[in-house]
GUFIDO-170399 format. One record per residue (C-alpha): x negated, y, z negated; residue number from 1. Coordinates in Angstrom, 3 decimals. Layout:
N
px/py/pz/bavo
X/Y/Z/NUM;
...
This chain:
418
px/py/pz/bavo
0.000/0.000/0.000/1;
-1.022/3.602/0.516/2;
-3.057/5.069/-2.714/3;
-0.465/7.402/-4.153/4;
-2.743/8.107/-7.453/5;
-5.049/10.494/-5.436/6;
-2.116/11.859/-3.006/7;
-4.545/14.963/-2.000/8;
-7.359/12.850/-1.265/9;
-5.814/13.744/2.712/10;
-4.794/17.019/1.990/11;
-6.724/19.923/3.740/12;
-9.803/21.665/1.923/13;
-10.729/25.199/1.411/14;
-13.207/26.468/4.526/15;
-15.630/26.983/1.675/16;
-15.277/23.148/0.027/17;
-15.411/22.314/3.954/18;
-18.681/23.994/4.578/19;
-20.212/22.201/1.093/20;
-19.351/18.957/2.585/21;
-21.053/19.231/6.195/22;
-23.786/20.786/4.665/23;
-24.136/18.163/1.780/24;
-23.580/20.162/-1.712/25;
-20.582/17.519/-2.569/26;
-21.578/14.527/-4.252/27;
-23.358/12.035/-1.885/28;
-24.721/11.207/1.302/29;
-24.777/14.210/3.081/30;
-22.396/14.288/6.662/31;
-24.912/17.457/7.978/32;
-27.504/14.814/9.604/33;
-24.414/12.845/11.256/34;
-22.902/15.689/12.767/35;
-26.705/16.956/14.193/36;
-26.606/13.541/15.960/37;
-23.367/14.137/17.192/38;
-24.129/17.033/19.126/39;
-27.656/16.060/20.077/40;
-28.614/14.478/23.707/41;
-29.005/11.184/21.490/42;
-25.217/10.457/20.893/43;
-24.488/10.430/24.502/44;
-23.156/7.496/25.656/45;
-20.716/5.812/28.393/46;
-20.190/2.745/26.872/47;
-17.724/2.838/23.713/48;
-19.949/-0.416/21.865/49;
-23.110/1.316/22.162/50;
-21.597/4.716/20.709/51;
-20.049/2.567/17.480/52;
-23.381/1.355/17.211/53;
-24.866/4.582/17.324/54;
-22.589/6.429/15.149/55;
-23.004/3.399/12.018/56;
-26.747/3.561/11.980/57;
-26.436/6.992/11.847/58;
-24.151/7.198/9.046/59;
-26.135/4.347/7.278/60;
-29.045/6.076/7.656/61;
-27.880/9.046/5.458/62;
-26.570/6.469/2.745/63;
-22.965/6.815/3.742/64;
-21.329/3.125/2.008/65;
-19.870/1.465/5.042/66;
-19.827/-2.419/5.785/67;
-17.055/-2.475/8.957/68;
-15.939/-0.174/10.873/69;
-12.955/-0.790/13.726/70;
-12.701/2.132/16.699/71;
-9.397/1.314/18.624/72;
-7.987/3.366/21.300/73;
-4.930/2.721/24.081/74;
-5.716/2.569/27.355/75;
-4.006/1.370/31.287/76;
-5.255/-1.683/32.597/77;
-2.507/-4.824/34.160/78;
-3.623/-7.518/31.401/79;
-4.894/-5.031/28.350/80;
-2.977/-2.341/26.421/81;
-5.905/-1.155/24.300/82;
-9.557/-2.233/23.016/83;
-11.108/-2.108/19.695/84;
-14.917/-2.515/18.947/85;
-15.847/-3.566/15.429/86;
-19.202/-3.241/13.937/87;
-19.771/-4.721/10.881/88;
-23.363/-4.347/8.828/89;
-24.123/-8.056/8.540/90;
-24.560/-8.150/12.246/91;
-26.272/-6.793/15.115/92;
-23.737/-6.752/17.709/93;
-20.877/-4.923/18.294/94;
-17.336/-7.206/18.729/95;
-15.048/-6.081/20.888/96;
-11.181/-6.641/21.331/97;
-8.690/-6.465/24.250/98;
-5.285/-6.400/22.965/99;
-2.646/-7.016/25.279/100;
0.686/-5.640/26.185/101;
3.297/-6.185/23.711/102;
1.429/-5.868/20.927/103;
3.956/-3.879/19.275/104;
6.292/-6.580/19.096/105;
3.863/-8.762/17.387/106;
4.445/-9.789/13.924/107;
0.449/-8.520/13.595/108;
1.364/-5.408/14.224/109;
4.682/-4.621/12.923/110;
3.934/-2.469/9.827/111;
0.114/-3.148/9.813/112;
-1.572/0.053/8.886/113;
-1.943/0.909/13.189/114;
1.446/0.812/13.053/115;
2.016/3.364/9.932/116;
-0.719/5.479/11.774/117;
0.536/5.250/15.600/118;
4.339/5.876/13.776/119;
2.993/8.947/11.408/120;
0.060/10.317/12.885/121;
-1.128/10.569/9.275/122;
-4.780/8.283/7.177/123;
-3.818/5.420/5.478/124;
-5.895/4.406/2.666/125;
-5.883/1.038/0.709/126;
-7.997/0.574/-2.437/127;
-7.920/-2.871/-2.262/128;
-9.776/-3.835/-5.655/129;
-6.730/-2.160/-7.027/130;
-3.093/-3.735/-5.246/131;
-2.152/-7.052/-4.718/132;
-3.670/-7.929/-1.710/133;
-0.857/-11.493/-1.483/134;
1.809/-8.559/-1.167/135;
0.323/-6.588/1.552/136;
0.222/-7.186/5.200/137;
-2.133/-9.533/6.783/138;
-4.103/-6.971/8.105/139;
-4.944/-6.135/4.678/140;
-5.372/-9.709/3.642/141;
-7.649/-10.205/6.583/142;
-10.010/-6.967/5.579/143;
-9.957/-8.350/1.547/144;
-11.720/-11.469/2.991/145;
-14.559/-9.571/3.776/146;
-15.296/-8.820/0.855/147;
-14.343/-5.409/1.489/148;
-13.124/-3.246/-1.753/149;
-11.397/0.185/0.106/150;
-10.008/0.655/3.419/151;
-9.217/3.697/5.104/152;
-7.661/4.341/7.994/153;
-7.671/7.523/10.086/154;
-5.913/8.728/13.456/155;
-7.415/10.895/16.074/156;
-4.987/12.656/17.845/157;
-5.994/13.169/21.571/158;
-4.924/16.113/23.824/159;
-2.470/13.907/25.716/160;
-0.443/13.550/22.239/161;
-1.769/9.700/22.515/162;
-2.958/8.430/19.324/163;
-6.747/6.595/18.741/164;
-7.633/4.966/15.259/165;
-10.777/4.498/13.196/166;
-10.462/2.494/10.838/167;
-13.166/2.325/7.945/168;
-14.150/-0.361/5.134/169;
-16.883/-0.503/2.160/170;
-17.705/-3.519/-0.176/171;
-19.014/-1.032/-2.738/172;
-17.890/-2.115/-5.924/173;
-16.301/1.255/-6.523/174;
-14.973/2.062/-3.116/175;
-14.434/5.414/-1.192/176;
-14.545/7.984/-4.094/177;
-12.155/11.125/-3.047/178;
-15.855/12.833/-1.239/179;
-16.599/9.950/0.636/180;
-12.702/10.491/1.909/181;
-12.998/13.946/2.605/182;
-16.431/13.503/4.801/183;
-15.344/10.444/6.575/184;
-11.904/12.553/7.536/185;
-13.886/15.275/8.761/186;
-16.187/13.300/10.944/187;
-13.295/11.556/12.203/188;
-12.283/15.330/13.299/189;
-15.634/15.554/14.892/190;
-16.314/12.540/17.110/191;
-12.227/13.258/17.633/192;
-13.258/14.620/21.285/193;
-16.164/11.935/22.306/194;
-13.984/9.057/21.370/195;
-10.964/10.227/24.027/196;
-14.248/11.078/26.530/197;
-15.026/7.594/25.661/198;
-11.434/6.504/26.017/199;
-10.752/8.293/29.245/200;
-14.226/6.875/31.146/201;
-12.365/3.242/29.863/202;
-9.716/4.145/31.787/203;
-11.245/5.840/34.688/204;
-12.908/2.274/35.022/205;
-10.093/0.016/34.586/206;
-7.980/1.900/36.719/207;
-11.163/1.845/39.811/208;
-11.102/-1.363/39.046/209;
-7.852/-2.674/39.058/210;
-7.106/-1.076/42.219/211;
-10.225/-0.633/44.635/212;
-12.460/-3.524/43.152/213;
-15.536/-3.218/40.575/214;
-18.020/-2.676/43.552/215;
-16.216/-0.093/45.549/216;
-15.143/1.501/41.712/217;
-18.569/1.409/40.302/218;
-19.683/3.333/43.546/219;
-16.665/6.006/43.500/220;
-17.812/6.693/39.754/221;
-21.416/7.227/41.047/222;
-20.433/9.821/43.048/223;
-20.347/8.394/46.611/224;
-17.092/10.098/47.766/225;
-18.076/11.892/50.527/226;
-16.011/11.425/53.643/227;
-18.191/9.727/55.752/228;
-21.242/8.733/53.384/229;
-21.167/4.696/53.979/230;
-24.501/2.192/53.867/231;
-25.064/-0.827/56.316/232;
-24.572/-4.123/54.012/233;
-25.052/-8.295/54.920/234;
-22.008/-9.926/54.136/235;
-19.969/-13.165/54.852/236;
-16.641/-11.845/55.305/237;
-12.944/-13.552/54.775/238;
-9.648/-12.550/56.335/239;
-6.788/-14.442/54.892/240;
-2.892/-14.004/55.910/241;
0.150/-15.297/55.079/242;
1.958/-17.923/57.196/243;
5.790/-17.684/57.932/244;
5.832/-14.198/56.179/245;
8.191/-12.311/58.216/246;
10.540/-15.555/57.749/247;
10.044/-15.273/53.728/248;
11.129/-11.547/53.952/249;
14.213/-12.099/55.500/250;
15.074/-15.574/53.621/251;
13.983/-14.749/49.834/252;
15.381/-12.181/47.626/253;
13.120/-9.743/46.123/254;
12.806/-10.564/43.713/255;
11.151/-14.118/44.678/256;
9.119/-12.918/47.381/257;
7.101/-10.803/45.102/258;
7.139/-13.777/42.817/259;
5.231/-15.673/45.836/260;
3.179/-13.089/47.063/261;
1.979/-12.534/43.529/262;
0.911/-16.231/43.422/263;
-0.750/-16.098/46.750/264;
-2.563/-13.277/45.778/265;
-3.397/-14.314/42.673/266;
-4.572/-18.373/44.134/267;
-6.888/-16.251/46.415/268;
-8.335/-13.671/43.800/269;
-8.998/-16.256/41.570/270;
-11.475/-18.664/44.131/271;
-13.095/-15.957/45.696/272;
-14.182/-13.853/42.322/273;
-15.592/-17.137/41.027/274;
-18.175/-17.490/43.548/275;
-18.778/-13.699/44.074/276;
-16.492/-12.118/46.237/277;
-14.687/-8.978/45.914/278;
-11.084/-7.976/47.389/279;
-11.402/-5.088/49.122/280;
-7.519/-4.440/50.192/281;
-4.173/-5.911/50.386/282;
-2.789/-5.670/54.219/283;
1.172/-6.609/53.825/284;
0.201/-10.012/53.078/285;
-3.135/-10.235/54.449/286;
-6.899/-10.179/52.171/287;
-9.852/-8.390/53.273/288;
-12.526/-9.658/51.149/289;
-16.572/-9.513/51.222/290;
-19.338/-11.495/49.531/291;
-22.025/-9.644/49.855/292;
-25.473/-11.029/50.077/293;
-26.828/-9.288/47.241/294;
-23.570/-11.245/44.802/295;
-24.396/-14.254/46.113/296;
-26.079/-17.339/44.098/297;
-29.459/-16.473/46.191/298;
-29.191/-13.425/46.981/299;
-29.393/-13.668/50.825/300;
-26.181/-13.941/53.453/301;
-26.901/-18.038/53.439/302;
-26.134/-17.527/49.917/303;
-22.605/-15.389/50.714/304;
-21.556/-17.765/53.291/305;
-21.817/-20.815/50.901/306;
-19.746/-18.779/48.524/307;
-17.331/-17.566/51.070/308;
-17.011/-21.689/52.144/309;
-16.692/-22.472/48.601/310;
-14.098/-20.214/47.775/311;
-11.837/-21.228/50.492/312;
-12.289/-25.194/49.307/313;
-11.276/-24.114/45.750/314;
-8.286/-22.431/47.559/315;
-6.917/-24.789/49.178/316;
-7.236/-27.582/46.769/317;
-5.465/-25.015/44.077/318;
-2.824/-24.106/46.856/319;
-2.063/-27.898/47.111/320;
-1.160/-28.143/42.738/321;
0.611/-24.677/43.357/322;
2.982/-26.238/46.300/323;
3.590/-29.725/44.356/324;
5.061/-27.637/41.161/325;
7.389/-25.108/43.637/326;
8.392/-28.005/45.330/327;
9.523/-29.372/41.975/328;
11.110/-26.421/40.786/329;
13.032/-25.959/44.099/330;
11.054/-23.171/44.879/331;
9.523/-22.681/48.589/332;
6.133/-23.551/49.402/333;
3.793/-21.191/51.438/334;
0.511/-21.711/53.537/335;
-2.533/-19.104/54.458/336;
-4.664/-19.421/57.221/337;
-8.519/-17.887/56.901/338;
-11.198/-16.570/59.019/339;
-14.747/-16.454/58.310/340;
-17.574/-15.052/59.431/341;
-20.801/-13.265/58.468/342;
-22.644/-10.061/59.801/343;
-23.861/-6.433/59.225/344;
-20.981/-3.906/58.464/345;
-20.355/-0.393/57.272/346;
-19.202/0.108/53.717/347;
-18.106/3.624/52.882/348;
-15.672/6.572/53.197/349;
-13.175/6.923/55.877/350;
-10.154/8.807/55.704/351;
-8.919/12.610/55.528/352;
-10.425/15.075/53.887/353;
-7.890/15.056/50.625/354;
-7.346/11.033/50.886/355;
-10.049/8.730/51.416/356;
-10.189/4.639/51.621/357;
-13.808/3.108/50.710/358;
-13.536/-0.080/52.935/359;
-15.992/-1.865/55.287/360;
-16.123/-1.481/59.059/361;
-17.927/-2.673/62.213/362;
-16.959/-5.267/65.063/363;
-17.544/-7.930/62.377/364;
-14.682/-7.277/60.634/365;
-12.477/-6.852/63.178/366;
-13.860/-10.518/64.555/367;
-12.899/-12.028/61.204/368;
-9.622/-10.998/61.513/369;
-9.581/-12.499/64.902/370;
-10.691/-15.522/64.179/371;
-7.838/-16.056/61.331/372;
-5.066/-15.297/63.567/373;
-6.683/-18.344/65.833/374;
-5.575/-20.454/62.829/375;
-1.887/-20.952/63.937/376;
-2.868/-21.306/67.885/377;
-5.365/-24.379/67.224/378;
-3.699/-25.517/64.218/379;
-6.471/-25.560/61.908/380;
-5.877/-23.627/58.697/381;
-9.751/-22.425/58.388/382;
-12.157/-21.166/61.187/383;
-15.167/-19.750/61.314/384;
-17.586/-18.218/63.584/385;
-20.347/-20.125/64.837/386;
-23.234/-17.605/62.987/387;
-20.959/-18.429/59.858/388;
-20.975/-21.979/60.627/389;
-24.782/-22.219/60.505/390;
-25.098/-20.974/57.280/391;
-23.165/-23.821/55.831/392;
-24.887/-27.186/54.783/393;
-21.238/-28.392/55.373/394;
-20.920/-31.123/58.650/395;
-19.045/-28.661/60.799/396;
-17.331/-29.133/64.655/397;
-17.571/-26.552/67.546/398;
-13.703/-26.087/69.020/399;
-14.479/-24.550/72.077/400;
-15.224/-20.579/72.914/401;
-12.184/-18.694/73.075/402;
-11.232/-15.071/73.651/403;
-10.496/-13.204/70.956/404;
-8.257/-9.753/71.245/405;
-10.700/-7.381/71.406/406;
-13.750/-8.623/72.107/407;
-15.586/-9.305/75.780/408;
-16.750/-12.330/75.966/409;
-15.505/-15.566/74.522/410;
-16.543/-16.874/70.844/411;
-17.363/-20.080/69.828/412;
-15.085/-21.130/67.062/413;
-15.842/-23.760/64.630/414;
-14.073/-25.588/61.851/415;
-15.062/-28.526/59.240/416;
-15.274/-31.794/60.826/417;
-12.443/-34.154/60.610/418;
């Protein structure tokens, strides 16, 4: 329960008591040192762990009595809702947490001390050498089995009104006294702004992420958005696209089609990320995705095209499982053809000036495409170009040279041999 003996241990000081306690003429460690770190080239960091880190030895190092401390903030992502990073002092690294959505209707959270804080906006403190642990919440329970003595919880409101929480324990026999409160409340004040910098570079990164891949994200956030700024990369290249699809549109409701497309999607993301590829867009139904020599289990294109091949075996062989369950569940089943093939191509910036698409380009890509809608004609599921082909220690059949739409002369199109 909240510690309603010292009610004003929250309450705000006088500027003058304020001052005493940055500049250490209250009892204790002094917070002075912290806050010079703070604002020093030495606290900057990207990465939310490393800061934690940081921060605690910092705070150690001017005798402040911590033994856990638990930085949580919200953020958008499809699978997580927020993260936390604990550090504790009986360990060198920091742990960190993705909660997912729906957290709120967890029995973990409902009135946890989060909760009081995300509902109130207010620091919760719990002296736990003093309450009856058995009565509290779990998240209580779970802190006393540390070993831990106080616990004191305080919100950071960010600009956006959204709410971040720090969350602070000592095993000192005599826990927090009212000082150590005080201080601990106004550093939360003061790494207030860092921690939603922190919190919105999380998101910036999730959100890259989620929707133009980790490579293409990580090279946005270095700064390569320049229309037109692009690099020549080697990569084995796969172009995947639903069969019957039109049919499915017009058949299924809505509601299932996205249901199916979602599994397709998800069959496909699933093999190719394993063995380093990267989706680089959703066409309708289609996948435009690139392993990229430099990913690849050797680093060189034989390397990608191994991966690429592997990836599609995993596919299919998951795609088979996938239709045997719909099947069962009356549900309808669905095939993918996919073209392969390997090259040099352009990866940048195209677009206009206000809306830009980081995406590869070149007659290799174009060929790959090619090559997948040959699937259907020959009635092979999976083709390949013969430079792909050779990369493979696969046994592997030459179907003929065909022409492709687009290109001049024919191209030699190979599958695995039957």
């Amino acid at each position: 329960m909240l510690d309603t003996e010292n009610t004003d241990q929250f309450e705000e000081i006088a500027l003058e008591d304020q001052a005493r306690l940055v500049l250490g003429g209250c009892e204790g460690w002094p917070l002075a040192p912290v806050i010079d770190w703070l604002i020093s080239k030495d606290s900057r960091f990207t990465d939310p762990a490393e800061f934690l880190k940081a921060l605690c030895n910092s705070l150690l190092n001017v005798g402040a009595p911590l033994d856990r401390i638990r930085l949580s903030f919200r953020t958008i992502h499809p699978q997580v809702a927020a993260l936390s990073y604990i550090w504790e002092s009986n360990r060198t690294e920091i742990e960190t947490m993705q909660i997912g959505h729906g957290f709120k209707d967890t029995e973990a959270f409902k009135g946890s001390p989060a909760d009081t804080m995300m509902s109130t906006g207010e620091p919760v403190r719990f002296k736990i050498a003093d309450i009856d642990v058995s009565k509290e919440h779990e998240a209580i329970q779970d802190v006393a089995d540390t070993g831990a003595t106080d616990y004191l919880g305080l919100p950071m409101l960010t600009s956006t009104g959204d709410v971040h929480n720090m969350f602070i324990s000592t095993n000192r026999e005599a826990g927090f006294t009212d000082c150590d409160i005080q201080k601990l409340k106004r550093l939360s004040q003061h790494i207030q702004a860092k921690v939603e910098l922190l919190a919105t570079q999380r998101l910036a990164i999730a959100l890259l992420d989620t929707y133009v891949g980790k490579r293409t994200g990580q090279r946005v956030l270095d700064g390569q958005i320049k229309r037109g700024q692009g690099e020549e990369i080697q990569a084995a290249l796969w172009f995947s696209d639903l069969r019957d699809f039109t049919l499915l549109t017009e058949t299924l409701p809505p509601e299932d089609l996205l249901e199916l497309l979602n599994e397709y999607f998800e069959l496909v993301y699933n093999s190719v990320t394993k063995y380093g590829g990267e989706v680089l867009r959703f066409i309708g139904d289609a996948m435009l995705i690139v392993f990229t020599a430099e990913n690849s289990s050797t680093g060189c294109l034989y390397g990608a095209s191994e991966g690429a091949f592997s990836a599609s075996e995993m596919a299919y062989k998951e795609l088979e499982e996938i239709n045997a369950r719909r099947k069962e569940e009356g549900k309808p089943v669905f095939n993918f053809g996919v073209g392969l093939h390997e090259g040099t191509v352009t990866y940048g910036n195209v677009g206009a000036p206000d809306r830009l698409d980081f995406t590869v380009m070149g007659p290799a890509v174009n060929r790959t495409a090619r090559l997948e809608s040959k699937t259907k004609e020959l009635g092979r599921r999976r083709l390949m170009s013969r430079e792909f082909a050779e990369k493979l220690s696969k046994p592997i059949e030459s179907l003929g040279f065909f022409n492709l739409k687009g290109i001049g002369e024919k191209q030699e199109i190979c599958a695995v041999a039957r």
